[in-house]
mmCIF file of the N, C-alpha and C atoms, coordinates in Angstrom:
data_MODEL
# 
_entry.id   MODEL 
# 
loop_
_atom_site.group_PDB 
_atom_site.id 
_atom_site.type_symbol 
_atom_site.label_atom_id 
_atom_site.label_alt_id 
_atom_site.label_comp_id 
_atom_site.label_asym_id 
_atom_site.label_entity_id 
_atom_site.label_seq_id 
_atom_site.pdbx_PDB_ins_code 
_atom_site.Cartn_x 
_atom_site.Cartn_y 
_atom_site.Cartn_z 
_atom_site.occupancy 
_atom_site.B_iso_or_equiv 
_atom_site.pdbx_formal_charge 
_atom_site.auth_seq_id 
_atom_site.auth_comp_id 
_atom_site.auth_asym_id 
_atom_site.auth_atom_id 
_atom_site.pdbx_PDB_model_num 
ATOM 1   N N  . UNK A 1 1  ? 57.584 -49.332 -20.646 1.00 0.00 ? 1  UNK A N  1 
ATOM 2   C CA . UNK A 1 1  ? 58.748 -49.754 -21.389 1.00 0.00 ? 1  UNK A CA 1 
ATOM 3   C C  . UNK A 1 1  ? 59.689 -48.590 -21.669 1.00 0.00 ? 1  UNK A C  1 
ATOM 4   N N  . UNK A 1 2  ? 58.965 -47.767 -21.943 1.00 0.00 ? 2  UNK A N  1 
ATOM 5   C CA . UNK A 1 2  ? 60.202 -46.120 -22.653 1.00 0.00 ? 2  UNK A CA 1 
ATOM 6   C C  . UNK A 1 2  ? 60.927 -45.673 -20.471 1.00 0.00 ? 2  UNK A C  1 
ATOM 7   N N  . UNK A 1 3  ? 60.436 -46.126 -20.138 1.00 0.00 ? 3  UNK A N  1 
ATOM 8   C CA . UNK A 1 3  ? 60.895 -46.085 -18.417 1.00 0.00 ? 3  UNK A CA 1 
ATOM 9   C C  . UNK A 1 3  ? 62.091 -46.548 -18.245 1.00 0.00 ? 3  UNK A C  1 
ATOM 10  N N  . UNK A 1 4  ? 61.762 -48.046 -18.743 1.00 0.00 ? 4  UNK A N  1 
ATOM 11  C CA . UNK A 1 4  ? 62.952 -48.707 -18.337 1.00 0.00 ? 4  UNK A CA 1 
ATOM 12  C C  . UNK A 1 4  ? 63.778 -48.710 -19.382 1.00 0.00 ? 4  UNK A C  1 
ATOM 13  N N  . UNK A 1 5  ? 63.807 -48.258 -20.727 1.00 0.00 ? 5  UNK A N  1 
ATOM 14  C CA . UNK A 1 5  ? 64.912 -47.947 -21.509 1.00 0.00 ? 5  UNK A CA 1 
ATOM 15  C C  . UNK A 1 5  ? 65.319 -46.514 -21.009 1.00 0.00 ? 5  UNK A C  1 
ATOM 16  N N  . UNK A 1 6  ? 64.838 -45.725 -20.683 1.00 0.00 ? 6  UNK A N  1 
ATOM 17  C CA . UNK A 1 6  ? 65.455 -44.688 -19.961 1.00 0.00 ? 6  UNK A CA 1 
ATOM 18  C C  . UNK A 1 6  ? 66.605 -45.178 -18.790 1.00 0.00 ? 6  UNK A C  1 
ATOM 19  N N  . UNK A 1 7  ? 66.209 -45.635 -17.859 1.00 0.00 ? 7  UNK A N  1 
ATOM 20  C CA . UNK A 1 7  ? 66.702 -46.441 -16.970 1.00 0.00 ? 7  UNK A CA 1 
ATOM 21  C C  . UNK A 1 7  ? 67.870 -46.936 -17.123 1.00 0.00 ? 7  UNK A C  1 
ATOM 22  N N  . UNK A 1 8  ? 67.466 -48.035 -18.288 1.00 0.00 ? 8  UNK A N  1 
ATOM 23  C CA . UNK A 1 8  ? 68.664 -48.536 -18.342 1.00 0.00 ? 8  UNK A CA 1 
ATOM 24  C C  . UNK A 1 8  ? 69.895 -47.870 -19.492 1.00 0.00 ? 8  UNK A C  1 
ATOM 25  N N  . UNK A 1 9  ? 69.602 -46.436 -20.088 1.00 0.00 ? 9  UNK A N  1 
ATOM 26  C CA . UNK A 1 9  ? 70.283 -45.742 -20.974 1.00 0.00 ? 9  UNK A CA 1 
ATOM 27  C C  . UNK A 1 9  ? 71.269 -44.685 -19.556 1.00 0.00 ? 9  UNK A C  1 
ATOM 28  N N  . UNK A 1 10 ? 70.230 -44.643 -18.447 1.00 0.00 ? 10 UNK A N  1 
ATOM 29  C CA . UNK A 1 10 ? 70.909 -43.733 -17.443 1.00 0.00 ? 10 UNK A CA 1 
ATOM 30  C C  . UNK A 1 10 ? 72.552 -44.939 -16.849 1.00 0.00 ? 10 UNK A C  1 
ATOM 31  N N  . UNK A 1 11 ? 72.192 -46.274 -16.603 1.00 0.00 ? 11 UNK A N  1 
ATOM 32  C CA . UNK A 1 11 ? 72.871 -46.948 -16.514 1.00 0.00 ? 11 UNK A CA 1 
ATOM 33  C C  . UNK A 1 11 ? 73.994 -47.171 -16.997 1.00 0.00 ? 11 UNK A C  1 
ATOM 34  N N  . UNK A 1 12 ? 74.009 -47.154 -18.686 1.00 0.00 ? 12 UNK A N  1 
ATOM 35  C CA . UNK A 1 12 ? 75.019 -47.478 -19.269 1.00 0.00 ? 12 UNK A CA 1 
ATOM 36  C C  . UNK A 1 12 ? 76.315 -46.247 -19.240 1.00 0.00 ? 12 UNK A C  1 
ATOM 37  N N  . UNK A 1 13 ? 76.934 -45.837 -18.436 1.00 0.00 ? 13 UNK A N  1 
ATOM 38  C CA . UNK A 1 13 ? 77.492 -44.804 -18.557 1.00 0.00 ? 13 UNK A CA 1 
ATOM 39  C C  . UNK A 1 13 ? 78.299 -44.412 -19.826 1.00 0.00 ? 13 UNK A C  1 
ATOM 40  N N  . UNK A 1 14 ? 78.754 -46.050 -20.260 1.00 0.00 ? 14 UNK A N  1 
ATOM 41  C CA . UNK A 1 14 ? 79.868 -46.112 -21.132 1.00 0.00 ? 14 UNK A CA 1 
ATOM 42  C C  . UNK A 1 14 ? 79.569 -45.394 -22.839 1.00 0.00 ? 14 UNK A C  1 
ATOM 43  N N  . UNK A 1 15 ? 77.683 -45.399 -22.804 1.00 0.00 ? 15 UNK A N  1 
ATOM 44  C CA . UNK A 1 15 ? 76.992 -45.415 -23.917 1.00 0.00 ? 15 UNK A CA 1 
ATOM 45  C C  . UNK A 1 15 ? 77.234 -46.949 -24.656 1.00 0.00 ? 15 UNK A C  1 
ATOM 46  N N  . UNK A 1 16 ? 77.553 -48.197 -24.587 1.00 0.00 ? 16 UNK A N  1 
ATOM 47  C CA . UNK A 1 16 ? 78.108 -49.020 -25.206 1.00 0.00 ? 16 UNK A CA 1 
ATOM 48  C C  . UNK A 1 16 ? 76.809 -49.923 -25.467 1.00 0.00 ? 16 UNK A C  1 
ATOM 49  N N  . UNK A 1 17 ? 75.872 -49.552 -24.924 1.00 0.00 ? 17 UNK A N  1 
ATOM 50  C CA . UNK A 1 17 ? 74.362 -50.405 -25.449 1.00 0.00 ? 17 UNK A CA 1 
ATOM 51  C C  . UNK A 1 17 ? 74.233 -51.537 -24.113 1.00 0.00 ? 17 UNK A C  1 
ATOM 52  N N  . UNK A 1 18 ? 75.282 -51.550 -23.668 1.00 0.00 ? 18 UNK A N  1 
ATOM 53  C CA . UNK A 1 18 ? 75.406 -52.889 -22.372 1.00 0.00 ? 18 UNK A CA 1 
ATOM 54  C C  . UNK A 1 18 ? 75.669 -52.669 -20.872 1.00 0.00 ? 18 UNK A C  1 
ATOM 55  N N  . UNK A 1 19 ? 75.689 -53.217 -20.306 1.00 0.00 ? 19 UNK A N  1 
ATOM 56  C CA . UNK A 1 19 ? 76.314 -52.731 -18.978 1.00 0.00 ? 19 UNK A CA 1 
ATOM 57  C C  . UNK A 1 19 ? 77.399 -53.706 -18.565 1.00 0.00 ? 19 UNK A C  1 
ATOM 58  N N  . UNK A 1 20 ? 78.325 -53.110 -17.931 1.00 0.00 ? 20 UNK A N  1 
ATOM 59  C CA . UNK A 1 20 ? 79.509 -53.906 -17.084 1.00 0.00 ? 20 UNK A CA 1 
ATOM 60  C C  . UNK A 1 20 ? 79.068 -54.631 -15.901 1.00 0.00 ? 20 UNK A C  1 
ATOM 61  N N  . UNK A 1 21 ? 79.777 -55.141 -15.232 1.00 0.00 ? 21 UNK A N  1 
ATOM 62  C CA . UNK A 1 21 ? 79.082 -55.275 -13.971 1.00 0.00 ? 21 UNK A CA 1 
ATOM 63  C C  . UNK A 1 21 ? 79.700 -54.191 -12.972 1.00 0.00 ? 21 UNK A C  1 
ATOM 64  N N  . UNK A 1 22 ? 80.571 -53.282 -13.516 1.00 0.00 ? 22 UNK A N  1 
ATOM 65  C CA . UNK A 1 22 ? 80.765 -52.085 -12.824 1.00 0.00 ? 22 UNK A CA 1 
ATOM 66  C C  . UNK A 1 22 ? 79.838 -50.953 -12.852 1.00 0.00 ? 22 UNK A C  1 
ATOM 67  N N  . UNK A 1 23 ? 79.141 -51.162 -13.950 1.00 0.00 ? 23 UNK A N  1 
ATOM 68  C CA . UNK A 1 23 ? 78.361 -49.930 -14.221 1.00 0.00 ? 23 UNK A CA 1 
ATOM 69  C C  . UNK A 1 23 ? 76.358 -50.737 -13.666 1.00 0.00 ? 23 UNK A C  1 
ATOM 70  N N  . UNK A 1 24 ? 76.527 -51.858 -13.516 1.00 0.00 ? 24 UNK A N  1 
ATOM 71  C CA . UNK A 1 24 ? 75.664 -52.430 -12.764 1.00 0.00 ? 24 UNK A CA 1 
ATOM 72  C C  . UNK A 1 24 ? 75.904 -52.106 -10.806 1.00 0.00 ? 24 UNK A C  1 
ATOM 73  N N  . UNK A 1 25 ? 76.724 -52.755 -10.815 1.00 0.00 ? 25 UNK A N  1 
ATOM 74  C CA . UNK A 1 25 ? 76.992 -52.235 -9.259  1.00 0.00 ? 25 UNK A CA 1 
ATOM 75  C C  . UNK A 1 25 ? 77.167 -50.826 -8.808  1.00 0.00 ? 25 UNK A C  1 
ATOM 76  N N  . UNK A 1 26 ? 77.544 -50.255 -9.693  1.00 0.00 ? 26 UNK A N  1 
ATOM 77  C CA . UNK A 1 26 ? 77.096 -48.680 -9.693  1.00 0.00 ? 26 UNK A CA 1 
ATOM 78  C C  . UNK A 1 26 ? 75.504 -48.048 -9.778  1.00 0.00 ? 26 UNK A C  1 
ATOM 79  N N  . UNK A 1 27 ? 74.942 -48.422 -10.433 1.00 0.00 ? 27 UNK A N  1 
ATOM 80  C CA . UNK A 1 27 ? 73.781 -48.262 -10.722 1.00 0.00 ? 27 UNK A CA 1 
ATOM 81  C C  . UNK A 1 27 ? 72.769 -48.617 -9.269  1.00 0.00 ? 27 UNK A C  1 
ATOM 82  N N  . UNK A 1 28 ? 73.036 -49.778 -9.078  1.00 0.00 ? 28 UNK A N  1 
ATOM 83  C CA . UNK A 1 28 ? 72.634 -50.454 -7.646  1.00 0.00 ? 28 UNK A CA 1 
ATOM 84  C C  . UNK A 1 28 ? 72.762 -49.135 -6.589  1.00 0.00 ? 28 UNK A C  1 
ATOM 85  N N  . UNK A 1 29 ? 74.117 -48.927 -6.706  1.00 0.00 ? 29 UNK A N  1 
ATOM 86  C CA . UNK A 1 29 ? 74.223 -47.829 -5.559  1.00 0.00 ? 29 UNK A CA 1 
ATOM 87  C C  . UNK A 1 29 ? 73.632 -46.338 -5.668  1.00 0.00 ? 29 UNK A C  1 
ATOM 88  N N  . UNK A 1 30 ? 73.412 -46.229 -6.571  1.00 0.00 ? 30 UNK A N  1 
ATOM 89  C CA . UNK A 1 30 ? 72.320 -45.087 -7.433  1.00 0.00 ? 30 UNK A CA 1 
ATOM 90  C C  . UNK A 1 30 ? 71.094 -44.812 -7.148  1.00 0.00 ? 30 UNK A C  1 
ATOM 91  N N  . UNK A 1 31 ? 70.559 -46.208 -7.108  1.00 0.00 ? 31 UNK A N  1 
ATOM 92  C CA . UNK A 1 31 ? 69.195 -46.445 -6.603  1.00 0.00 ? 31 UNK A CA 1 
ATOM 93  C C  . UNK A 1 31 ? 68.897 -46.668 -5.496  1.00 0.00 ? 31 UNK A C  1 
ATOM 94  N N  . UNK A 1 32 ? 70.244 -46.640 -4.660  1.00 0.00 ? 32 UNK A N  1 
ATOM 95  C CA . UNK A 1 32 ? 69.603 -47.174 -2.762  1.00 0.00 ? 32 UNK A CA 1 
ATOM 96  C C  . UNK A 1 32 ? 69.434 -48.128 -2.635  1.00 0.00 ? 32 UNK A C  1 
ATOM 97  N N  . UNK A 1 33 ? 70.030 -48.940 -3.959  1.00 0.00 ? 33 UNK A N  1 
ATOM 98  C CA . UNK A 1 33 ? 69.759 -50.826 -3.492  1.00 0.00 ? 33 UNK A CA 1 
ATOM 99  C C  . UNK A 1 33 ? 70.994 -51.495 -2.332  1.00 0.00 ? 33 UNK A C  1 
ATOM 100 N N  . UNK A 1 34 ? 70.537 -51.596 -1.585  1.00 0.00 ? 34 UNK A N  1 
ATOM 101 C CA . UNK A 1 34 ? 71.466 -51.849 -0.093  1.00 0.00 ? 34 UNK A CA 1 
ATOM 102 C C  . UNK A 1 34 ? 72.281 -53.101 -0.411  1.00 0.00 ? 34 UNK A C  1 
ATOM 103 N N  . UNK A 1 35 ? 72.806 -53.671 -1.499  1.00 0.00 ? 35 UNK A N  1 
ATOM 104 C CA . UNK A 1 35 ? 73.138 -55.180 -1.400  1.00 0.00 ? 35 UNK A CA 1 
ATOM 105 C C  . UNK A 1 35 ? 74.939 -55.526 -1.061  1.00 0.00 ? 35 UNK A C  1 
ATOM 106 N N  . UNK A 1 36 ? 75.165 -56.611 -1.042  1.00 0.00 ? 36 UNK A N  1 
ATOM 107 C CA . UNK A 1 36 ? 76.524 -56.980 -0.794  1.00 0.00 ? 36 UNK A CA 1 
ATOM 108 C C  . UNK A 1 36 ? 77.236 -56.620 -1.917  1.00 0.00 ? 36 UNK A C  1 
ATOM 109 N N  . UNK A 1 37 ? 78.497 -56.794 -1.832  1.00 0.00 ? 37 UNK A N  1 
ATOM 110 C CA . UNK A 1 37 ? 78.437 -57.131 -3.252  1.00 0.00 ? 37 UNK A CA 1 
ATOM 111 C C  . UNK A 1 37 ? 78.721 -58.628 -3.478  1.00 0.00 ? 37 UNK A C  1 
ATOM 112 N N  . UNK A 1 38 ? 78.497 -59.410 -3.036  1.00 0.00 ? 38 UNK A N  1 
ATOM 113 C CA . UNK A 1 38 ? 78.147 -60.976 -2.922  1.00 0.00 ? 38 UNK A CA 1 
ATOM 114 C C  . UNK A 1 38 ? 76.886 -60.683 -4.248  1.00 0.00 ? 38 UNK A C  1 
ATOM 115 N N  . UNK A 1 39 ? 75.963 -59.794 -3.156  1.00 0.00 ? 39 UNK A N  1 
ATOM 116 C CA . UNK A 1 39 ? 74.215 -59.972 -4.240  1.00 0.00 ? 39 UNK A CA 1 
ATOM 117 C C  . UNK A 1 39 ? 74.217 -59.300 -5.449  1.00 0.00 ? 39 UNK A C  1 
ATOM 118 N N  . UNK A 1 40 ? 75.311 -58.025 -5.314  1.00 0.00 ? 40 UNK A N  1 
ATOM 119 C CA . UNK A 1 40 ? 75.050 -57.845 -6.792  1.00 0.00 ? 40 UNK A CA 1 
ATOM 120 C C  . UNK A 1 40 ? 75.556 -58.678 -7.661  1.00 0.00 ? 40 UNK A C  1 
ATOM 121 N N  . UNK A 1 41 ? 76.564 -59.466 -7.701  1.00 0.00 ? 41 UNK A N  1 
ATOM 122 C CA . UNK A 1 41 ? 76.929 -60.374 -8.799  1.00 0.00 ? 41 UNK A CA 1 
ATOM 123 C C  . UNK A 1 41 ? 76.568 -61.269 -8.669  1.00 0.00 ? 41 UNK A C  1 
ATOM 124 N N  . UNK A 1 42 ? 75.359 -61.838 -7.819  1.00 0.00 ? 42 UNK A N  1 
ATOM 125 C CA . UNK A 1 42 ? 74.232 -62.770 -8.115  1.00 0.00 ? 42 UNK A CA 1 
ATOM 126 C C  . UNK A 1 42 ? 73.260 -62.357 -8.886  1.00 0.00 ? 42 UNK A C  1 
ATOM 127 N N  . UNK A 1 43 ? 72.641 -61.136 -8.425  1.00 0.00 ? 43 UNK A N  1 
ATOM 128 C CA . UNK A 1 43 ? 72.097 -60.500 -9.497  1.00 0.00 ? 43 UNK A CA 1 
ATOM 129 C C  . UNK A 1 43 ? 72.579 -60.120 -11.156 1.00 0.00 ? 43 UNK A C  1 
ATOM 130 N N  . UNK A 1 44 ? 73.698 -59.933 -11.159 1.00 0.00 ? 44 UNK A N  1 
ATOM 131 C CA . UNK A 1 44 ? 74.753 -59.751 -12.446 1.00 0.00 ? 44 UNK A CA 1 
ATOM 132 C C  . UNK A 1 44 ? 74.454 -60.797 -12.962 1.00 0.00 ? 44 UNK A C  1 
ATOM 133 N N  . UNK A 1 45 ? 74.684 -62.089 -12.637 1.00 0.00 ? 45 UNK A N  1 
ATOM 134 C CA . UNK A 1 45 ? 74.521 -63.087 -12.977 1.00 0.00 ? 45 UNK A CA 1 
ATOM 135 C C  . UNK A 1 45 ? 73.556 -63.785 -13.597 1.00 0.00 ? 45 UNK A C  1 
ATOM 136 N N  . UNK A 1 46 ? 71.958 -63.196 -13.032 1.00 0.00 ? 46 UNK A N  1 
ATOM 137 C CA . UNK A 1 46 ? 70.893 -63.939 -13.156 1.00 0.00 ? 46 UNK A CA 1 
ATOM 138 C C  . UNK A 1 46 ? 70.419 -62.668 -14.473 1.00 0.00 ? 46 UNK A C  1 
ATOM 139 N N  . UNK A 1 47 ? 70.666 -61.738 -14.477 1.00 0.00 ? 47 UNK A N  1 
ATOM 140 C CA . UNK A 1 47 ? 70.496 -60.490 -15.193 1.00 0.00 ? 47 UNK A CA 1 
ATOM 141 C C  . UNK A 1 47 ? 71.265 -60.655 -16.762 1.00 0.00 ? 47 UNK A C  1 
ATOM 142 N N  . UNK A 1 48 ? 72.671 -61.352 -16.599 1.00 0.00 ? 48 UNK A N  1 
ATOM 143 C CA . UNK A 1 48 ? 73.587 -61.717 -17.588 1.00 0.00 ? 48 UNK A CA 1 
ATOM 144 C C  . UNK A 1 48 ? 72.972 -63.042 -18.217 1.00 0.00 ? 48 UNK A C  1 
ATOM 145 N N  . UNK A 1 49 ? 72.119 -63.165 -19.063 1.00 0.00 ? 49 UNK A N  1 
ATOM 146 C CA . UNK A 1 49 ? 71.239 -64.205 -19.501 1.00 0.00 ? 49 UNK A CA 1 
ATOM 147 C C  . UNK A 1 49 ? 72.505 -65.394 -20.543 1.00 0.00 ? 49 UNK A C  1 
ATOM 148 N N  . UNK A 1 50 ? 73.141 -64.584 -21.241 1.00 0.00 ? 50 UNK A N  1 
ATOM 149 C CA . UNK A 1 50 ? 74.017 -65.755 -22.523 1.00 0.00 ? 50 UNK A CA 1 
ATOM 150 C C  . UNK A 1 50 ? 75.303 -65.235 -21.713 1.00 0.00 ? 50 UNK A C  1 
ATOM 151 N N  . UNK A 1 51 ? 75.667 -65.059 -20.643 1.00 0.00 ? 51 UNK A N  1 
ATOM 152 C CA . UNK A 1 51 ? 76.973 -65.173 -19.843 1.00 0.00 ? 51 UNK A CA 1 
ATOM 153 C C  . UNK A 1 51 ? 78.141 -64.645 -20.501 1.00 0.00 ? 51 UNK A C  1 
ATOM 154 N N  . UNK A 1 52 ? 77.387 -63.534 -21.485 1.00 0.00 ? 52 UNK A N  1 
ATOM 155 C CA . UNK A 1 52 ? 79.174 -62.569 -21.786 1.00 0.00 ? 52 UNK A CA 1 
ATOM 156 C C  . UNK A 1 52 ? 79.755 -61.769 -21.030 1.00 0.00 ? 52 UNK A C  1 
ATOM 157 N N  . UNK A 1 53 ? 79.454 -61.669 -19.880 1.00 0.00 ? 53 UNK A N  1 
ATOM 158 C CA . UNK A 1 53 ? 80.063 -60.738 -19.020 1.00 0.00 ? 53 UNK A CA 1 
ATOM 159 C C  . UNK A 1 53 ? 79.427 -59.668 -19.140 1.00 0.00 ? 53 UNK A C  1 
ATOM 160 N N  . UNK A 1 54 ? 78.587 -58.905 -19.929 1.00 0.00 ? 54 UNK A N  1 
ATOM 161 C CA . UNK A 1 54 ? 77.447 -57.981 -19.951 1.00 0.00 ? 54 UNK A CA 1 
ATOM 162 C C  . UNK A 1 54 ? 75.906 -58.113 -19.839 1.00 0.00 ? 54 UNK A C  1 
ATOM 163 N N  . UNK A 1 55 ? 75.412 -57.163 -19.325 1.00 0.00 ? 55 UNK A N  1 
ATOM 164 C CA . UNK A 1 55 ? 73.922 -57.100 -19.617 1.00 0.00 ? 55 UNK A CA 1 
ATOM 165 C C  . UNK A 1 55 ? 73.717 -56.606 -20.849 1.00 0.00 ? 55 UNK A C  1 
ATOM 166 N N  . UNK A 1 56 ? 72.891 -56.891 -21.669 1.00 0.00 ? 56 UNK A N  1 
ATOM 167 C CA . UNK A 1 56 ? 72.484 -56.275 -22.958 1.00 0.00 ? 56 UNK A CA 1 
ATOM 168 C C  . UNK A 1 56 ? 70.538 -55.772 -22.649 1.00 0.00 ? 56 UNK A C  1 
ATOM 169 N N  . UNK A 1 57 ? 70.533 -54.782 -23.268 1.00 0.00 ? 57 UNK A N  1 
ATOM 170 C CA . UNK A 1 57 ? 68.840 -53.636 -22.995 1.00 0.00 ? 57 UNK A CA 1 
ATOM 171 C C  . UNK A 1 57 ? 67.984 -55.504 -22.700 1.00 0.00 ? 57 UNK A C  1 
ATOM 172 N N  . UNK A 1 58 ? 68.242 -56.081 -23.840 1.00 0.00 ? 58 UNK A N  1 
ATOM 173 C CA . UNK A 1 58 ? 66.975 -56.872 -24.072 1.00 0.00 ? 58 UNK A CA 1 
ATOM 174 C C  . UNK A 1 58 ? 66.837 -58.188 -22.865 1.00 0.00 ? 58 UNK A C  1 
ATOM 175 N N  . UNK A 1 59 ? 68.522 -58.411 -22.513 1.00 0.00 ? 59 UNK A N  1 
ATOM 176 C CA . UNK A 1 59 ? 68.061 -59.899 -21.175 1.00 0.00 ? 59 UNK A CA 1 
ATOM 177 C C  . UNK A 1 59 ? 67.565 -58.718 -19.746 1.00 0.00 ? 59 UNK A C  1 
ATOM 178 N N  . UNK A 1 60 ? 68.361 -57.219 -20.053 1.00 0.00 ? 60 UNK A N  1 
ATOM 179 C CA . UNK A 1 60 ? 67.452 -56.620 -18.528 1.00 0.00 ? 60 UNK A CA 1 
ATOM 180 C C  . UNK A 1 60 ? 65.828 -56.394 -18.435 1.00 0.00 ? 60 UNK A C  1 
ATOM 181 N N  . UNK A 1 61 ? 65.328 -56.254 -19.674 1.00 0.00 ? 61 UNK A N  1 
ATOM 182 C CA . UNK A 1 61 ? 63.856 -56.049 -19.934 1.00 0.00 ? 61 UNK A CA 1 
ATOM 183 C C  . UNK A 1 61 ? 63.454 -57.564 -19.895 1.00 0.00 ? 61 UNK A C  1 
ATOM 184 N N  . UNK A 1 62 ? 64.025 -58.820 -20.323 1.00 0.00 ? 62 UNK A N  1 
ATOM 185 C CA . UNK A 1 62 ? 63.303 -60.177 -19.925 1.00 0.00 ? 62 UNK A CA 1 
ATOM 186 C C  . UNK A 1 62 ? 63.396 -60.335 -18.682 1.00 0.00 ? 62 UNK A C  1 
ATOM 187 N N  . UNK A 1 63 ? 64.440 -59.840 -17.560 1.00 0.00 ? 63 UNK A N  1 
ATOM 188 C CA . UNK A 1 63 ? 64.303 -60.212 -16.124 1.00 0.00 ? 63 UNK A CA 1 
ATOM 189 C C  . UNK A 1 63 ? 63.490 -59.381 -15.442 1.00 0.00 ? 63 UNK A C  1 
ATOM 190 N N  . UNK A 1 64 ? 63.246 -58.322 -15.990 1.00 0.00 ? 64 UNK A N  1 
ATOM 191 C CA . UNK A 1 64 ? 62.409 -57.067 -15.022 1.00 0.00 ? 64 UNK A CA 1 
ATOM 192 C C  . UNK A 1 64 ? 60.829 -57.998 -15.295 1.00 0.00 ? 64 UNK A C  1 
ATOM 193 N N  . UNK A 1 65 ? 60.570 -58.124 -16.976 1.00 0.00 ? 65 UNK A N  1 
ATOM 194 C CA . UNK A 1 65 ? 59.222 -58.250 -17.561 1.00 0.00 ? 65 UNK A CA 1 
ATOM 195 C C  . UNK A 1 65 ? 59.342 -59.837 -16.777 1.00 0.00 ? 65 UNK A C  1 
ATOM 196 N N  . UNK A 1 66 ? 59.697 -60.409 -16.896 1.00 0.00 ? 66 UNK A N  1 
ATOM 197 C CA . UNK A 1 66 ? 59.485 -61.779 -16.939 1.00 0.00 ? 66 UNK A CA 1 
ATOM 198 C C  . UNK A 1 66 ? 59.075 -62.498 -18.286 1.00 0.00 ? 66 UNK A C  1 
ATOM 199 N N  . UNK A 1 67 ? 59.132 -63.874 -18.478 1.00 0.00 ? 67 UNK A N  1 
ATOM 200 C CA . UNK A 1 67 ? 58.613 -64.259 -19.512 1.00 0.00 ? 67 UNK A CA 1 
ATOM 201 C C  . UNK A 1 67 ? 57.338 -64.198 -19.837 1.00 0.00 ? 67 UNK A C  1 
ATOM 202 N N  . UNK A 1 68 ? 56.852 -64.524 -20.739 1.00 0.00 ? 68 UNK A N  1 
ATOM 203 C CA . UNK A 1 68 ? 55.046 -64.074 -21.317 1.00 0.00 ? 68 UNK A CA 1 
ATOM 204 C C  . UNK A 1 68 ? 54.388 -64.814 -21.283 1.00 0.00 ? 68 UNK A C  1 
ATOM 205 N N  . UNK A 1 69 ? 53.605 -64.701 -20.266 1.00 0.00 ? 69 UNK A N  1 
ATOM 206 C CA . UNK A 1 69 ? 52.445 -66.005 -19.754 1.00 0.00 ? 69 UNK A CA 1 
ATOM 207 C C  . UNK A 1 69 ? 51.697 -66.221 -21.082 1.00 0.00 ? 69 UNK A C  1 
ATOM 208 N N  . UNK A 1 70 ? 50.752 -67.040 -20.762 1.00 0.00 ? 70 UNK A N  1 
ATOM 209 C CA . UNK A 1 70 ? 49.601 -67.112 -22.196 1.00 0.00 ? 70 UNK A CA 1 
ATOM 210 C C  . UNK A 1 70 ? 48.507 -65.794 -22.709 1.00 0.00 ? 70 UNK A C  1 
ATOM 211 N N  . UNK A 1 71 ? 48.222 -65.380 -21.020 1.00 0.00 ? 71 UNK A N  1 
ATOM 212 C CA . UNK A 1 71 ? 47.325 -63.617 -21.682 1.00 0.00 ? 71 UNK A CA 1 
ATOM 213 C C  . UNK A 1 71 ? 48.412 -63.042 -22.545 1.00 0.00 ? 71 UNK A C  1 
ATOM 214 N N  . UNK A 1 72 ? 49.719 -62.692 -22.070 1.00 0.00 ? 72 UNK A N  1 
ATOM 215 C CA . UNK A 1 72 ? 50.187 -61.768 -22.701 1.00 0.00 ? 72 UNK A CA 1 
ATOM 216 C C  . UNK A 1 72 ? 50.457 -61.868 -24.001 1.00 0.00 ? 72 UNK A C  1 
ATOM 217 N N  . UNK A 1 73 ? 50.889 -63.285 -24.436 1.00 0.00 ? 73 UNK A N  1 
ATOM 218 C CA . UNK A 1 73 ? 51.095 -63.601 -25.429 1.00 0.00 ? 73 UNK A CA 1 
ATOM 219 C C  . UNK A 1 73 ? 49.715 -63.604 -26.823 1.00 0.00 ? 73 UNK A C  1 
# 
C-alpha cells in the first residue's frame, strides 16, 4: 500500500491529491504503458469511479486492489 501511494503521489504532478487525465496519460507514458490514447481514457474512465473528471488516491487503490472478497474482509 505505502507503494502505491508513492506511485500515485509521483503521479500527481499538480500536488492536488487527484489526477487529471493529463497527468494520467502522462504517467502511462512514464511507465512504458504502450496504449492509444483511445485506451487511456478508457482506462481514465474505469479508474474515474464518481465521474468528476479526476482520479482521487482512494477510486485508484479500489481499481488496482479490487473489491474485498469475503477472506479479506
Amino acid at each position: 500500500m505505502f507503494g502505491l501511494a508513492r506511485i500515485f503521489k509521483i503521479m500527481d504532478d499538480d500536488d492536488s491529491k487527484s489526477l487529471s487525465r493529463g497527468e494520467f496519460e502522462k504517467a502511462c507514458r512514464d511507465f512504458k504503458a504502450e496504449f492509444s490514447s483511445d485506451d487511456v481514457g478508457v482506462l481514465f474512465n474505469a479508474f474515474d469511479i464518481n465521474r468528476d473528471g479526476s482520479i482521487q488516491y482512494d477510486e485508484f487503490i479500489r481499481i488496482i486492489r479490487g473489491d474485498l472478497n469475503d477472506f479479506r474482509r
